[in-house]
Phi, psi and omega in degrees: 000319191271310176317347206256346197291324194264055180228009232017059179249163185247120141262120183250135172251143159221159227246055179315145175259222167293121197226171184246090173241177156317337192283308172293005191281166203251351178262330188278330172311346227251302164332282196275351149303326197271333180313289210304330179292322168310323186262012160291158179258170215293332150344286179302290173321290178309325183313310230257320195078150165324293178296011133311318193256340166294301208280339162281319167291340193279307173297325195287310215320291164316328195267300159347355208237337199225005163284132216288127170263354194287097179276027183290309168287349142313286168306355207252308215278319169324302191273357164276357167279337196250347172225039185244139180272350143305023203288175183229168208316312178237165168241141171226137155287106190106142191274354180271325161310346168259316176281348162260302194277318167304295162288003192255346177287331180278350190263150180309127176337322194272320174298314172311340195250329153326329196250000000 
């Protein structure tokens, strides 16, 4: 963003929180872990164990439950960057991206990474 600034572009970024798209759907996500886990060598697959890649499909399953389907507030926040004369530097999209994700980007690296 700031590199771009002295070529005179306005960058905005926005920070979306969990939404319910293709990208997030959990069966495909689930697929192509597993595809990927197959093609690993078996060193890594021992490194990490089975109850990793059960306990990571396990975490979407869950976190899926609490995904925002209204993408609207995406687009809303898109289309106030591109046609607002002011826009502003972030966007955050979604109450978990304000209420989570936002504050949690203000705490010291080791608490954060703690959470």
């Amino acid at each position: 963003r700031l590199e771009m600034r002295n070529f005179g572009v306005k960058v905005c970024v926005i920070e979306p929180g969990y939404f319910k798209t293709m990208i997030t759907n959990v069966e495909n996500l689930e697929k192509n872990f597993h595809a990927s886990w197959k093609k690993l060598p078996e060193e890594i697959k021992t490194t990490y164990g089975e109850s990793y890649l059960r306990d990571f499909v396990g975490m979407l399953k869950l976190l899926q439950k609490s995904y925002n389907s209204n993408l609207s507030l995406v687009t809303n926040c898109m289309e106030h960057a591109l046609t607002s004369v002011h826009p502003r530097t972030r966007y955050s999209a979604g109450w978990d991206a304000k209420l989570l994700y936002l504050p949690i980007s203000y705490l010291p690296s080791a608490l954060s990474d703690a959470l």
